[in-house]
C-alpha positions as CSV (number, residue, x, y, z in Angstrom):
1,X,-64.6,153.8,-185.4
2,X,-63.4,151.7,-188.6
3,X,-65.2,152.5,-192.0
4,X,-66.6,148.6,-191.4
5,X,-68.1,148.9,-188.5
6,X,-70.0,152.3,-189.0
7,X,-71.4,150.9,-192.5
8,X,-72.7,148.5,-190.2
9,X,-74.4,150.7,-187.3
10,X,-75.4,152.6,-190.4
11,X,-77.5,149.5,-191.7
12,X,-78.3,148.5,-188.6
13,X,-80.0,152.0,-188.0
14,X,-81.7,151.7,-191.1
15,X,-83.0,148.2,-190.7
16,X,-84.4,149.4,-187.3
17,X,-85.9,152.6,-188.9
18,X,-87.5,150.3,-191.4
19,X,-89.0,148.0,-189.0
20,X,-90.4,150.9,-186.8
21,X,-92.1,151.9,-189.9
22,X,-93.7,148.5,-190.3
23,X,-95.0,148.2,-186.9
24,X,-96.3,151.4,-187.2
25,X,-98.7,150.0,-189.9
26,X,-99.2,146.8,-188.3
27,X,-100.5,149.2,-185.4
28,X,-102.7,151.5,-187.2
29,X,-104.4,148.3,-189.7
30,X,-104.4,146.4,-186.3
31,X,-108.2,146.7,-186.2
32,X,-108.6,145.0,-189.7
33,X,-106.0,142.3,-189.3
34,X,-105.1,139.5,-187.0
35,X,-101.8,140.4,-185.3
36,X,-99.4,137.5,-185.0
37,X,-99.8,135.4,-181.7
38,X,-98.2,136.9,-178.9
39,X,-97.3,140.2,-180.3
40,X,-97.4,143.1,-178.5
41,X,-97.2,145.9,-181.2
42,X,-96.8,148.9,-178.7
43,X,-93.8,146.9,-176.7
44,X,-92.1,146.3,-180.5
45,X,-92.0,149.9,-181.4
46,X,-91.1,150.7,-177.9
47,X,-88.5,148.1,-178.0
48,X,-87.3,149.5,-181.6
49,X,-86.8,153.0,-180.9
50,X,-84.9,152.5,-177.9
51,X,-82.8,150.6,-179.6
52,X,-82.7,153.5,-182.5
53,X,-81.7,156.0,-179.7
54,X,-78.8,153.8,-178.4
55,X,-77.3,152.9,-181.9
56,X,-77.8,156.9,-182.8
57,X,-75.7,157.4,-179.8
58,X,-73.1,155.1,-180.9
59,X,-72.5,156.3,-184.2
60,X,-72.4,160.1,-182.1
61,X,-69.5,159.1,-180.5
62,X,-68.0,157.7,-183.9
């Protein structure tokens, strides 16, 4: 894989990492806040870590 492309899954991963994180607040403060319209906080960190797991597996194979 070209040095380009794994600095790239590399920030990807991290930007993914970073938004997990967030959500994971969201979640737990979720009770004291509203949540944006239409959000369904469980589904976005579900959504996020598979994501994680399938970009983890691409750089693997790098």
């Amino acid at each position: 894989m070209p040095a380009s492309t794994m600095r790239c899954l590399t920030a990807t991963l991290k930007r993914f990492r970073n938004e997990v994180k967030a959500l994971t607040v969201q979640a737990e403060t979720a009770d004291q806040a509203p949540v944006n319209e239409g959000m369904n906080i469980p589904e976005e960190i579900a959504r996020c870590k598979e994501r994680l797991k399938g970009l983890a597996a691409a750089k693997d194979l790098a």
